[in-house]
C-alpha positions as CSV (number, residue, x, y, z in Angstrom):
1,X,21.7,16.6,-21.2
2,X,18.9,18.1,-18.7
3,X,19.8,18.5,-14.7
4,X,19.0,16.0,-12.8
5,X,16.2,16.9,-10.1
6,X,17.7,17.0,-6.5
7,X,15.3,14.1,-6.2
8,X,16.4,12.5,-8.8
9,X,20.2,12.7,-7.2
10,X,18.8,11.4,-4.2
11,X,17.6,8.6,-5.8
12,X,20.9,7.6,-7.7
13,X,22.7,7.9,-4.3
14,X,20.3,5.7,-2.9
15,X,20.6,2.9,-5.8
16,X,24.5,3.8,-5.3
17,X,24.0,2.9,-1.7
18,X,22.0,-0.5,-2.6
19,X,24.9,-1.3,-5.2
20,X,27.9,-0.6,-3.3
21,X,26.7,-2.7,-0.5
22,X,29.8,-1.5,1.9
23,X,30.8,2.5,2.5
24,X,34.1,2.1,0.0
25,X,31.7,0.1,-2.4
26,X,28.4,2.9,-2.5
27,X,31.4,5.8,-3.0
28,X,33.1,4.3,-5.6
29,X,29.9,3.8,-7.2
30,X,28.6,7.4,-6.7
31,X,32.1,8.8,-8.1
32,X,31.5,6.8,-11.2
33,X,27.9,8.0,-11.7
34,X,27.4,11.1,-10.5
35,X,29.2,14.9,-10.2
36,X,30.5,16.1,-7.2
37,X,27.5,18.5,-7.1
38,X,24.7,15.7,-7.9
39,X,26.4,14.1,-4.8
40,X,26.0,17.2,-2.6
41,X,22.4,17.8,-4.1
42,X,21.2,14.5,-3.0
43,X,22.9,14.9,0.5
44,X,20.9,17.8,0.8
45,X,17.8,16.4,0.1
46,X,18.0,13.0,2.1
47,X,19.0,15.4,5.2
48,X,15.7,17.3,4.8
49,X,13.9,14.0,4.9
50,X,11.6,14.8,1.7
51,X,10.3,11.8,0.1
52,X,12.0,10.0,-2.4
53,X,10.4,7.4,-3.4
54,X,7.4,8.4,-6.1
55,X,6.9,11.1,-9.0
């Protein structure tokens, strides 16, 4: 399976976040779907306020 892009991470945190409606809701959904690192990936990215939306 390839990495996922740190963008990529962000995304699936953000969908999490959409899914899980409520804080217990978007972490049980991002422990289900991602790694611990994917999760610390996508932290990282959202903090440096790149884009995430687009290719």
């Amino acid at each position: 399976m390839a990495r996922k892009t740190d963008k990529q991470c962000a995304q699936q945190a953000l969908a999490a976040a959409i899914v899980g409606k409520t804080k217990s809701g978007t972490k049980q959904a991002m422990n289900v779907t991602m790694t611990r690192d994917e999760m610390q990936r996508a932290q990282a990215y959202l903090k440096s306020g790149k884009p995430v939306t687009g290719h």
